[in-house]
DRENDOKE-651268 format. One record per residue (C-alpha): residue in three letters; x, y, z. Coordinates in pm, whole numbers, padded with zeros to 5 digits, always signed. Layout:
alaXYZ ...
END
This chain:
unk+05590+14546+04641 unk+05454+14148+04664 unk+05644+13947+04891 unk+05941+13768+04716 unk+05866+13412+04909 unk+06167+13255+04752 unk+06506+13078+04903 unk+06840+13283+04834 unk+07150+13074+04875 unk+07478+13209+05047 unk+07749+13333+04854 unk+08081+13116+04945 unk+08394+13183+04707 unk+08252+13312+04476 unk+07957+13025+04458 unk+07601+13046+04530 unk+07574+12787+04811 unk+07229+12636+04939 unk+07189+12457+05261 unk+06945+12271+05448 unk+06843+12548+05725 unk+06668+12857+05595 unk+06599+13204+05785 unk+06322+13357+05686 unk+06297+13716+05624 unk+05963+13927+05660 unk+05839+14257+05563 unk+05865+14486+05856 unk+05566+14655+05747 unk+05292+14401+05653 unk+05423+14089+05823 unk+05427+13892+05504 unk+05741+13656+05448 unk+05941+13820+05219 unk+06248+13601+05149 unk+06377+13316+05245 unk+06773+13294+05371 unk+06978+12971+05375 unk+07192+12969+05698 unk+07544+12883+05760 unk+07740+12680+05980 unk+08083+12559+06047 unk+08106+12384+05742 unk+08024+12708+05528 unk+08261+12923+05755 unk+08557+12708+05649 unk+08492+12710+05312 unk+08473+13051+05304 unk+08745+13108+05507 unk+08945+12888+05277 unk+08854+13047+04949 unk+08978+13402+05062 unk+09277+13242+05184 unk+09323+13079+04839 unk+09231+13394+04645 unk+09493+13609+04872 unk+09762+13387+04818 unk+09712+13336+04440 unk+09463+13608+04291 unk+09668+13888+04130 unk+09417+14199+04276 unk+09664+14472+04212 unk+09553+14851+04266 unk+09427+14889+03901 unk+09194+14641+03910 unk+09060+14697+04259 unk+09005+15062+04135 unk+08861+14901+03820 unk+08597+14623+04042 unk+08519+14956+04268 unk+08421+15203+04018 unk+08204+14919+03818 unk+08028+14909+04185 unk+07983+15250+04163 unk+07817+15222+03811 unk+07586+14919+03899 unk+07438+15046+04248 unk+07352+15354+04057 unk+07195+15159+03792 unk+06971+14965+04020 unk+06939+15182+04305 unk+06539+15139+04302 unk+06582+14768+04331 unk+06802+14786+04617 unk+06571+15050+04804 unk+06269+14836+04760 unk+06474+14598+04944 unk+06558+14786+05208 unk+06229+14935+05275 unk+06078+14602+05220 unk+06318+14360+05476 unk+06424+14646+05675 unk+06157+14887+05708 unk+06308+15230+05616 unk+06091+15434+05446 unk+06194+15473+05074 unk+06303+15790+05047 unk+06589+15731+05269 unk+06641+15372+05169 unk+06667+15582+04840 unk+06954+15785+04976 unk+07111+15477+05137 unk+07160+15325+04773 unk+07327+15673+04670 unk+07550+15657+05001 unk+07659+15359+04917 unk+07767+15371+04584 unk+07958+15648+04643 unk+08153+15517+04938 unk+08254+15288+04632 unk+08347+15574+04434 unk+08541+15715+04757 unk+08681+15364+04805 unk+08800+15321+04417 unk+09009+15645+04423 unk+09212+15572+04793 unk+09272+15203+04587 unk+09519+15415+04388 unk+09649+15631+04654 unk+09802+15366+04907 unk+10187+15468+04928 unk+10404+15399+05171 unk+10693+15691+05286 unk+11057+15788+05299 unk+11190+15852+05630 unk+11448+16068+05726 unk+11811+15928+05764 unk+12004+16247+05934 unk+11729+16419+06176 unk+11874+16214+06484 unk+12160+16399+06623 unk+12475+16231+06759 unk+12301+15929+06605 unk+12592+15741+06413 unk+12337+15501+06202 unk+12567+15492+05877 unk+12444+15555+05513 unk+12085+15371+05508 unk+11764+15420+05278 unk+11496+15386+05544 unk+11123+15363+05405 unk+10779+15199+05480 unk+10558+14991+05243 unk+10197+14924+05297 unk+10029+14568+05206 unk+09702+14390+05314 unk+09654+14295+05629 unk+09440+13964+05523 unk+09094+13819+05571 unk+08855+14089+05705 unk+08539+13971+05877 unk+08243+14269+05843 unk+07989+14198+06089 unk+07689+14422+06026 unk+07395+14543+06175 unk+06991+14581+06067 unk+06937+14963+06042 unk+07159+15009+05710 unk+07178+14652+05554 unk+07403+14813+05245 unk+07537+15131+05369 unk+07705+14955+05619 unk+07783+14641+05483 unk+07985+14874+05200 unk+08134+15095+05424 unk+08353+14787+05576 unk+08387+14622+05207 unk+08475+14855+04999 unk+08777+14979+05195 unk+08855+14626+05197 unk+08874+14524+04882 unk+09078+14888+04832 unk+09300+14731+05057 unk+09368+14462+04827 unk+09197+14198+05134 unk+08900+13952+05067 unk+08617+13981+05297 unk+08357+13750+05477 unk+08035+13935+05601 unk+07789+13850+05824 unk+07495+14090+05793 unk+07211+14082+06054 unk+07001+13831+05972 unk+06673+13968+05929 unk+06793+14187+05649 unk+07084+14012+05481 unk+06926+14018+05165 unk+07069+14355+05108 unk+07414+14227+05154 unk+07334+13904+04969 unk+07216+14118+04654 unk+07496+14345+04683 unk+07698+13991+04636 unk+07519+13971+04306 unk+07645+14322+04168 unk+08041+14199+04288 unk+08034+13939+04112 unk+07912+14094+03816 unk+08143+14351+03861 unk+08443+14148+03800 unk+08595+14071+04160 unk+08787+13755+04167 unk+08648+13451+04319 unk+08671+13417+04685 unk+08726+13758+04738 unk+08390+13814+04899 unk+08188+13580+05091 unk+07811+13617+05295 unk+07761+13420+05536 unk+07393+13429+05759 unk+07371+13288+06095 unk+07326+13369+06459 unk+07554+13538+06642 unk+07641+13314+06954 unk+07730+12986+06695 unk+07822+13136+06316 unk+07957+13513+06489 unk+08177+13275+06731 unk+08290+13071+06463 unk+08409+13340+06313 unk+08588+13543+06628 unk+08764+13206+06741 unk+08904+13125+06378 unk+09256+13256+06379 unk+09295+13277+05980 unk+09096+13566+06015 unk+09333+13888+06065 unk+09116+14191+06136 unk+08748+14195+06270 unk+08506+14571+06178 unk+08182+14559+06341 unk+07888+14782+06367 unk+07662+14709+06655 unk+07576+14674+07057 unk+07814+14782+07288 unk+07769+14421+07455 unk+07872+14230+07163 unk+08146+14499+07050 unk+08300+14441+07442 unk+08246+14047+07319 unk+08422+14073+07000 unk+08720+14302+07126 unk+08783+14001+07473 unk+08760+13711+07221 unk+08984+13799+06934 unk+09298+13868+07167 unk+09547+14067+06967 unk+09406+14095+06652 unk+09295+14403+06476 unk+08961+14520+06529 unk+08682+14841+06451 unk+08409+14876+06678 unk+08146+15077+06587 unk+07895+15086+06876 unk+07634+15274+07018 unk+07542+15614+07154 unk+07265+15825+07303 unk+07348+16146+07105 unk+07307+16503+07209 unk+07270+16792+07021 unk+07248+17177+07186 unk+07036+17452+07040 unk+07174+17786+07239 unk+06995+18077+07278 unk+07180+18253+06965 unk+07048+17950+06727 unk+06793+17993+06468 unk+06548+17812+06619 unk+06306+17716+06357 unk+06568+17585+06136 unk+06678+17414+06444 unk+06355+17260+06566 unk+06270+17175+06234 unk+06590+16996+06169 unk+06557+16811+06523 unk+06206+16702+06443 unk+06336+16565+06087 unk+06633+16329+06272 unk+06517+16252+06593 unk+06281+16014+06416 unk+06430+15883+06061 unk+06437+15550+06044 unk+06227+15546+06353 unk+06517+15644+06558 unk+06695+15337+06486 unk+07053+15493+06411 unk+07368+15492+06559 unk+07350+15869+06570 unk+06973+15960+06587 unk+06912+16251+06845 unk+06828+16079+07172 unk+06876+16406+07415 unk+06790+16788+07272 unk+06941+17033+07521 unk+06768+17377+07467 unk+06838+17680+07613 unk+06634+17823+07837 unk+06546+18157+07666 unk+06415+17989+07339 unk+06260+17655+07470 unk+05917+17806+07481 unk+05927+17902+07078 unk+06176+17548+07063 unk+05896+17357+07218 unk+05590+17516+06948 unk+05757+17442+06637 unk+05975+17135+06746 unk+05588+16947+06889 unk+05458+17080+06539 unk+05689+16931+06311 unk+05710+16666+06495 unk+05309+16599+06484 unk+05333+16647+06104 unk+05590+16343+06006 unk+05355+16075+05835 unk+05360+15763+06050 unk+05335+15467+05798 unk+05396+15229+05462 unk+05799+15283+05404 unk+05690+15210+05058 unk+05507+15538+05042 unk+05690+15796+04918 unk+05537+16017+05169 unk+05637+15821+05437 unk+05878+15970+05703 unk+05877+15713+06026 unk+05849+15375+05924 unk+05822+15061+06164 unk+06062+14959+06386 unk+06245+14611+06289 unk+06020+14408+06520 unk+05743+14414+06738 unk+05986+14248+07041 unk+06189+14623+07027 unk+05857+14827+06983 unk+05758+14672+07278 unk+06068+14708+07473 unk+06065+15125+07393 unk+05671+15127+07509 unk+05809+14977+07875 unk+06093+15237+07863 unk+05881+15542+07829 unk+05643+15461+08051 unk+05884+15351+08306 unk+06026+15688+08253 unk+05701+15850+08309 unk+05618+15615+08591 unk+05935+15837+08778 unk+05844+16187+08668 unk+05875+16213+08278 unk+05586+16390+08054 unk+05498+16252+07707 unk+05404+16564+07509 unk+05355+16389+07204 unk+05323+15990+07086 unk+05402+15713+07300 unk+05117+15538+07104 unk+05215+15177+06976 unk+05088+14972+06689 unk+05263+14629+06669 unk+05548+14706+06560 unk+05522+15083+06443 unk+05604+15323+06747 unk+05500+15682+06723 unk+05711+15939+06732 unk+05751+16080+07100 unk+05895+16371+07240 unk+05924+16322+07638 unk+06033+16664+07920 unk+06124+16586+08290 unk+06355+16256+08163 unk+06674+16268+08408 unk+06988+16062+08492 unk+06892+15692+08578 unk+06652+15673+08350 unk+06655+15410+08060 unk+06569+15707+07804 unk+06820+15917+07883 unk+07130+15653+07987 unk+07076+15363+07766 unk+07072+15442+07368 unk+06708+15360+07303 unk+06753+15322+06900 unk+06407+15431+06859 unk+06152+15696+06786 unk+06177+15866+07150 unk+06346+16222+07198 unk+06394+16377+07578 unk+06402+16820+07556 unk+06591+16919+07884 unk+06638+17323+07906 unk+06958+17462+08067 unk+07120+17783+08215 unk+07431+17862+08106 unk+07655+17656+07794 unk+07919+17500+08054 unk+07567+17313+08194 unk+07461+17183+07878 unk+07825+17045+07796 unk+07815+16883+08144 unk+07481+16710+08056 unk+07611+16583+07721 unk+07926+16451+07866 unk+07785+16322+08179 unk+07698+15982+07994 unk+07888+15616+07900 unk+07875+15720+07508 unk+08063+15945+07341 unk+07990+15906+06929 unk+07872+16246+06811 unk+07671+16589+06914 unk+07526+16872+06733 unk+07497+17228+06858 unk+07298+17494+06731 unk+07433+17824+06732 unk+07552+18140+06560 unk+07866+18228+06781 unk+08193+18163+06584 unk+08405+18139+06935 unk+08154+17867+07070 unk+08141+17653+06766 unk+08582+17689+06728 unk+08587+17631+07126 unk+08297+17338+07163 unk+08488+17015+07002 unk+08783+17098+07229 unk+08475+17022+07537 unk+08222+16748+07440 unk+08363+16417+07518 unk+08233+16264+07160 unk+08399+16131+06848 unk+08221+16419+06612 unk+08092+16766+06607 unk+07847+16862+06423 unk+07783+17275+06395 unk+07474+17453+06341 unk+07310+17065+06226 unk+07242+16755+06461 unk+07425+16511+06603 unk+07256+16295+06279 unk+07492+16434+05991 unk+07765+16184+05872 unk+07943+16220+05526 unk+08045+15930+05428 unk+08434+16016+05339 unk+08481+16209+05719 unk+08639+16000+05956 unk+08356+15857+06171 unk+08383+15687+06475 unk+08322+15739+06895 unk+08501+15755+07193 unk+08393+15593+07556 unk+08127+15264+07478 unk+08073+15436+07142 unk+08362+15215+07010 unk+08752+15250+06860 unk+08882+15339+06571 unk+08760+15494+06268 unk+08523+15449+05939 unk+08486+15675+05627 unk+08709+15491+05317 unk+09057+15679+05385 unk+09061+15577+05720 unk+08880+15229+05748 unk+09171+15150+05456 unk+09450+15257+05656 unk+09347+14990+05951 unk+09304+14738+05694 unk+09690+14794+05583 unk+09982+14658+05735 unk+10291+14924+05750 unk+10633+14751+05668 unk+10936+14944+05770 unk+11233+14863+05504 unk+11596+14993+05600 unk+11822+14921+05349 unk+12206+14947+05434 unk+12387+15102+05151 unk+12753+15066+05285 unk+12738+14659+05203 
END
């Protein structure tokens, strides 16, 4: 795919909004500029600001025609769901086949969104359950409106699937939204502008704004119009975000260095081969890529042969070739900063048993043994192609080892026992369970969110929707 080499303007209120400072956007891959991104300041926060208030206060955006915006969403991601992977490969560096699935992802969580639209109630309560309660003859029940501006701040390694997980349920909400995608792949979110627009939503309803975090990100945390804050990203900034906005709502999605168990019951080529697979999409650059395998002792001989195989056979390359599997990291800044990790790690003890071979910025896949507490690869959440295998004794060890760590988003375990897998979630200090597949699986309509640094509160449409609702409780005296 040529390089696009041509200047997209913001979207503000529903207008396509140039401006005198551009970011430029390269392919992660070749190192050609791609596109070129006009950046905001305060001047573009406030109008955007001020067009969703406008459009909250005076747009009629009633359930039926959210529904009606969301499902014609639905319809026009699937229609150009090529387009939008090229993108994504292109400014992000996924390789296409997932960017593929990323499209599909996210026009479903449209789909998903577009159906809860029509399902937001609010309840009766119960007048006579309180006993020796004299409270008289009242109608007590709770209504549900939108809370009011939402700001979506978004990260690099799923420049749509994200960006729609924290619109959609906003709009479903009946609440416009202002986004600020990473910057070196907002033209995802800027295109996905295009297909809103197209797809009926009223003006000022959605706005993308692109500009660094520490001047356009604190514009927008320090602005009080705005009511409730979801963001996907660092635990650094998420700890920023959460002291700066005081007492308004927030969603913190934030990182992890996931775990997933393969006990000596497991079928352990389905297991390896699995591990090998998600360790290393999007060259480990996901929120809940397997950082730390934990293999029992018994199998970790035949673990180690087919996990090193599979692992060896994942082409390294051009995320625009379909046969591509591990694509380049986002820049060559982070390939370089995983290179220093490993071999500082191996500089105290560690073994590389496969990779640790760097190319600018495309970082082989690695698979490291003899990684242990105080190390970068095993504490820190190294968002990149790099895997540590650590063997244990008995199943109580291996839950220690997963728990013993400042993240808690999601783990997998590996096994055939019905007790252990009913018994497990009740032990692992994480957010998610994920049974006999790795700590990599998310379905976009389960609730989806971490415990510890990995965050508060939870994503998935039903639930994202619920946060972005404000519960009135009506009682209504009926003796006046």
């Amino acid at each position: 795919m040529l390089a696009q080499k041509t200047k997209k303007p913001l979207f503000i209120g529903g207008e396509w909004v140039e401006t005198s400072e551009i970011h430029p956007i390269y392919n992660k891959y070749t190192g050609e500029l791609y596109v070129q991104i006009s950046k905001a300041g305060e001047i573009e926060k406030n109008a955007a600001i001020e067009a969703a208030e406008n459009a909250f206060k005076q747009s009629e955006f009633g359930p039926a025609q959210r529904f009606q915006v969301l499902m014609n969403m639905y319809h026009l991601l699937i229609e150009n769901l090529k387009e939008f992977a090229e993108v994504i490969a292109a400014e992000g560096g996924k390789p296409i086949v997932d960017a593929m699935t990323e499209v599909n992802r996210s026009a479903t969580i449209f789909l998903l969104s577009a159906e809860e639209a029509n399902k937001i109630t609010g309840e009766m309560i119960p007048t006579q359950v309180a006993p020796n309660l004299n409270i008289g003859k009242r109608l007590i029940y709770t209504i549900k409106k939108p809370i009011g501006i939402v700001c979506a701040i978004t990260p690099f390694n799923f420049p749509l699937n994200l960006v729609v997980h924290k619109v959609a349920p906003a709009l479903a909400a009946g609440n416009p939204v202002i986004i600020k995608p990473a910057s070196d792949t907002a033209y995802s979110a800027l295109k996905l502008c295009e297909l809103l627009e197209k797809a009926g939503l009223p003006k000022g309803f959605v706005s993308c704004l692109v500009g660094n975090g520490s001047t356009l990100g604190d514009q927008l945390l320090t602005d009080q119009r705005i009511h409730k804050y979801t963001f996907t990203g660092s635990p650094e900034v998420g700890m920023h975000i959460h002291r700066t906005i005081g007492m308004r709502k927030v969603t913190l999605e934030l990182g992890s260095n996931s775990a997933t168990i393969v006990h000596k019951d497991a079928d352990v080529e389905v297991a390896a081969t699995k591990l090998a697979r998600m360790s290393f999409a999007h060259a480990g650059q996901v929120c809940i890529s397997v950082q730390r395998i934990y293999v029992h002792k018994d199998i970790e001989q035949k673990f180690m042969e087919v996990f090193i195989k599979s692992t060896e056979s994942l082409k390294v390359g051009d995320p625009l070739d379909p046969s591509t599997l591990v694509g380049p990291m986002i820049s060559e800044k982070e390939a370089v900063r995983i290179e220093g990790w490993v071999n500082e790690a191996v500089a105290c003890g560690a073994k590389i048993l496969t990779g640790g071979k760097r190319e600018k910025n495309v970082y082989y896949p690695t698979i490291l043994t003899g990684a242990t507490k105080g190390m970068k690869v095993i504490d820190e959440e190294v968002f990149a192609p790099v895997v540590s295998i650590t063997s244990y004794d008995s199943i109580d060890d291996a839950i220690r080892m997963v728990n013993d760590s400042k993240y808690g988003l999601q783990a997998g375990v590996f096994t055939k026992s019905v007790s252990l897998a009913h018994t497990i979630p009740y032990l692992l200090e994480v957010g998610g369970v994920i049974i006999n597949d790795t700590s990599s699986f998310r379905a976009d309509q389960m609730p989806y969110g971490g415990v510890k640094e990995s965050g508060m509160g939870k994503e998935g449409p039903a639930f994202a929707i619920e946060e972005m609702l404000e519960t009135v409780t009506v009682a209504v005296n009926l003796e006046e």
